[in-house]
N, C-alpha and C positions, 0 to 999 in steps of 0.2 A: 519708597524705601522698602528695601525687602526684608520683612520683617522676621523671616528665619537665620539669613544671612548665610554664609558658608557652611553653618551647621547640616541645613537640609542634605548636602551632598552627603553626609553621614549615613544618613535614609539607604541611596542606592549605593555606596558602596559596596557592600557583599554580594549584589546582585552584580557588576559593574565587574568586580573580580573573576567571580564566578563565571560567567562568559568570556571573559578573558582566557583563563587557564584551561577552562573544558571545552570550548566553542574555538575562538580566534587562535588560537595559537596553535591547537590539532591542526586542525585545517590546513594552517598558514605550511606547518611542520610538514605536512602530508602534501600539498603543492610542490613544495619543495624536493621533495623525496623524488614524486615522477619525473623531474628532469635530474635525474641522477640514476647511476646505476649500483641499486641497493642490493645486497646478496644481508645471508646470513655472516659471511665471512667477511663479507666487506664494512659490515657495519660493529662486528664486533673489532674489527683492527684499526677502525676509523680510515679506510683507503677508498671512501666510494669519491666516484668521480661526476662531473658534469657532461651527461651528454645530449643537451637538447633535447629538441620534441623525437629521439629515438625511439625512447618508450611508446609513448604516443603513437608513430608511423609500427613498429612492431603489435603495437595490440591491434591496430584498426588492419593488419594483415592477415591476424590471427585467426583463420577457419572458426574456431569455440569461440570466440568473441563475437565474431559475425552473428553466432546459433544463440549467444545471449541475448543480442540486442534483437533479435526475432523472437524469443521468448520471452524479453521483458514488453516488448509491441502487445505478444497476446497475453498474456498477463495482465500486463494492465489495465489495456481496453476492455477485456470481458471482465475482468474484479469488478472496473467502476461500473460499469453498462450495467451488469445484472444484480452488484450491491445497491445500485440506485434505485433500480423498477422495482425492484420487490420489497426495499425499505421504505419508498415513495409510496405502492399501491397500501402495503400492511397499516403505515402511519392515515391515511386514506378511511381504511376499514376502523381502527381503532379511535379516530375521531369522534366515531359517533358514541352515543351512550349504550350499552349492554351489559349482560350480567359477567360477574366475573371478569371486566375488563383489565383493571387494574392486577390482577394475580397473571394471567396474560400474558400484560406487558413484560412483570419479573421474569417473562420464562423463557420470549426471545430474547431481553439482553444478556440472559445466562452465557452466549459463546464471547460476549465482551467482556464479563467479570472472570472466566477461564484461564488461568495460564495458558501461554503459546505451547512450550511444552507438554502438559497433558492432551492438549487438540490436534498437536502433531501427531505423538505417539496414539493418539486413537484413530485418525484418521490412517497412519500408517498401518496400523492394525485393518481396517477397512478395505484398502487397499491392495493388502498383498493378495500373492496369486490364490491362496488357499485363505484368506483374508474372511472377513465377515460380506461382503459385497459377493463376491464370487459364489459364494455357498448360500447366501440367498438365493442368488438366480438357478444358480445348476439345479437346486433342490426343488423349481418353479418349474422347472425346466425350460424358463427365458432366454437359455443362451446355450448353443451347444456346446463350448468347452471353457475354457477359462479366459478371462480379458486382462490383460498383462498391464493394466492402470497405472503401475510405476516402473515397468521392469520393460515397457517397450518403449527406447527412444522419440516414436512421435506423439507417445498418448501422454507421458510423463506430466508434459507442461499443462495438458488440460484437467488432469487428477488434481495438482494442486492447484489451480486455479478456481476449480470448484471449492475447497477443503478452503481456500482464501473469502470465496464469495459468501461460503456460511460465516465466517469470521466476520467479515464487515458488514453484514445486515443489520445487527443492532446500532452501530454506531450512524448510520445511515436514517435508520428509521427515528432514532430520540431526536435528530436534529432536525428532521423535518414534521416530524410531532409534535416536536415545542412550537415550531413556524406554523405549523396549521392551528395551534390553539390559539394564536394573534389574528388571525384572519375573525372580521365580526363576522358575526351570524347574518347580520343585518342586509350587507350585500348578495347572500345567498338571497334569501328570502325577496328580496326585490328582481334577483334576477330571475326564479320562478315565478314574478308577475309577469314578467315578460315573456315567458316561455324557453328559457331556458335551462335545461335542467340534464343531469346525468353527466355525459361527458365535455358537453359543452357548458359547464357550471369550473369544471377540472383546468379546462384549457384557458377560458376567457377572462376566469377569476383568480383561482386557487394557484397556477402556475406564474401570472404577471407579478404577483404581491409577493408569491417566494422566490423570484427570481436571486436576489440576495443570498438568499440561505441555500440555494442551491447552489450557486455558483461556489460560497463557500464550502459547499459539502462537497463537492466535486475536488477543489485546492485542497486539500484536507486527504480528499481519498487517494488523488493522484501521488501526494506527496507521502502518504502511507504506504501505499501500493509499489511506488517504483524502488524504495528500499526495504522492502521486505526480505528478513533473511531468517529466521528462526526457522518460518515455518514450514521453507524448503529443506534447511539445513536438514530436520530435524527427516521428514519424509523419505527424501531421495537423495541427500546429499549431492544434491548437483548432476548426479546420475539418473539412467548409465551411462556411463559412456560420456560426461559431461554436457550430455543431452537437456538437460534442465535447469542448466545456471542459471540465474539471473543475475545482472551487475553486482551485488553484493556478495551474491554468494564465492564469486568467480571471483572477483577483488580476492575476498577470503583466501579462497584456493591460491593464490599465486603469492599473494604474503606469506601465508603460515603454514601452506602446504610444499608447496614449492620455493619458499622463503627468498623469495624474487620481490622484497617489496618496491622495487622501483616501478614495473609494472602492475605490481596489486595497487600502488598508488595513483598510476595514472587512468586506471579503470573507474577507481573512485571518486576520482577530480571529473571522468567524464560523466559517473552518475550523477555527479553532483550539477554539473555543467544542465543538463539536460531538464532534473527539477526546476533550476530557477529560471531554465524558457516556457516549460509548462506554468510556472508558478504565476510568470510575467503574462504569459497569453491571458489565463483565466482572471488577474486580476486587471488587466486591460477591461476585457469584457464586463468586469463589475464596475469599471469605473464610467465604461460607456450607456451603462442602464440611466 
């Protein structure tokens, strides 16, 4: 007999609401939208109409959409690639005991307790032509003239992508920090009877036992990574030139800017579309460990 009875549903109802109202039903709303042709004007006279995957066949014609889906490719791959190796190798370094570790640690998760906000606007600052980056170098005399970081169509995507990989190093590094303090000592220790030691301790031990938490940290960064929108917004705004969208931010621009939200819808439905194959790949992969 179930000794709670109907009462327990009382438990998750608010939570049970709550996803309802802010998760399922946006969504459902926002599905809907992209096979419709939403204007500002159409939505305020209630005359928007059904017109199939239109939206859809029009954005995947769209030249800027095309330059999205190529900058959300290098976006993401290098965020995850270089948030991993260098939150992997640091968590690596800090494992061991040394002085001052612990203070340290508080000082790389400092870009994960940061508002997105003050990180963009600094790194924007960093960035511009006359920016704190540029006047470093000139003043070195590293570079002979200025490097247009945000202001040249093909560098754009790589400036914030760097300004992203500082961003996610903390969050990269505590998760596989916490995974290396589970690992016994004990296994090391016997595998330098053996003779194994240095990178082959990394590869044989340390990488098979976190496979878990890596593959989570990866689902986690991917699915952080390919909606990312503040901290373009905030940089380049998508520019120049619409040179630096990525699926969120572009969504945005065709909603609110262009107040096309039938199309800003369908771009969305396709970011969304696209997480939960990545989401479905890597947890394949952890299911197959």
């Amino acid at each position: 007999m179930d000794r709670f009875g109907p009462k327990r549903y009382g438990f998750i109802l608010p939570a049970i609401i709550f996803t309802v109202l802010f998760a399922i039903y946006p969504l459902i709303y926002n599905v809907v939208f992209s096979f419709q042709d939403v204007t500002a004007i159409s939505l305020i006279q209630k005359t928007s109409q059904f017109i199939g995957f239109k939206n859809y066949i029009d954005t995947l014609n769209d030249p800027i959409f095309r330059r999205t889906v190529l900058n959300t490719l290098i976006f993401t791959v290098l965020s995850i690639l270089f948030q991993f190796i260098i939150g992997f190798l640091i968590a690596l370094l800090f494992n061991k005991e040394f002085p001052l570790r612990d203070f340290m640690i508080s000082l790389i998760m400092l870009p994960w307790f940061i508002p997105i906000l003050v990180s963009g606007t600094v790194f924007k600052l960093f960035f511009m032509d006359m920016g704190l980056i540029n006047r470093f170098l000139l003043s070195l005399k590293l570079i002979p003239k200025i490097v247009p970081w945000i202001t040249d169509a093909n560098m754009a995507i790589y400036s914030l992508t760097i300004a992203n990989i500082w961003l996610g190093i903390p969050f990269n590094f505590i998760l596989l920090y916490t995974g290396l303090k589970g690992v016994p000592v004990e296994l090391y220790e016997s595998a330098e009877i053996d003779g194994a030691i240095g990178l082959k301790k990394t590869l044989y031990i340390t990488v098979p036992i976190l496979k878990p938490i890596i593959i989570t940290t990866l689902l986690l960064g991917a699915i952080f990574t390919i909606k990312v929108f503040d901290l373009v917004w905030i940089i380049t705004g998508g520019g120049p030139g619409n040179s630096s969208h990525l699926f969120s931010t572009y969504s945005y621009q065709l909603a609110f800017g262009n107040y096309n939200f039938g199309l800003g819808a369908a771009v969305s439905v396709i970011m969304i579309l696209i997480i939960i194959v990545v989401v479905s790949i890597l947890n394949l992969i952890k299911v197959e460990d």
